[in-house]
Phi, psi and omega in degrees: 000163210270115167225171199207100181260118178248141203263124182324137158272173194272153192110312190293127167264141174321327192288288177297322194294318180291016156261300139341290175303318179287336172285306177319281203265011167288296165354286179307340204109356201252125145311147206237129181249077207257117205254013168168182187290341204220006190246163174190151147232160245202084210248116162307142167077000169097012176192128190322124184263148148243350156298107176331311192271035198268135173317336164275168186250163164214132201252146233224097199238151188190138155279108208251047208086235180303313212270117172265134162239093209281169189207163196271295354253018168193153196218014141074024162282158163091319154082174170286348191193147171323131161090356186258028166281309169315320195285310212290311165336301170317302183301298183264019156301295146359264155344307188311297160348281164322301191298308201279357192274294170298333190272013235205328188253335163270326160324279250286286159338299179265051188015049170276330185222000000 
């Protein structure tokens, strides 16, 4: 599965970049879960996924020192029917891709990053 680490600019609090990120991807549709002072997550479709293999995403966001680091957290195995594992994979690597690309341009925006 898939992460992706955007490096902070100095000065950026855990606080403003995970505020920046939950406005980007609330934007998109993702329920925003927020799991510690410095953790979060980002659940597709307006309702918590907790299975790895669930066809939607879910994005795993955390501040790490310098670092927002997003993680893929579900990988859209196993499909509906034999052999449609790879294609539903496939789809929310995608999908990872798009989310963290917005999260990645509004820090950017709001000079954070």
């Amino acid at each position: 599965m898939g992460s992706k680490k955007i490096q902070l600019n100095r000065g950026a609090s855990a606080a403003e970049a995970l505020r920046v990120a939950r406005g980007a991807l609330e934007d998109r549709g993702y329920r925003w879960v927020q799991t510690g002072d410095t953790r979060a997550e980002a659940h597709e479709g307006g309702a918590e996924i907790t299975k790895k293999h669930d066809t939607r995403l879910r994005v795993d966001l955390e501040v790490d020192g310098s670092d927002l680091v997003l993680k893929q957290g579900t990988h859209g195995g196993g499909g509906f029917a034999a052999g449609l594992g790879p294609l539903t994979a496939m789809g929310v690597t995608s999908k990872f891709k798009k989310a963290r690309h917005s999260v990645e341009d509004a820090l950017k925006s709001a000079g954070l990053a």
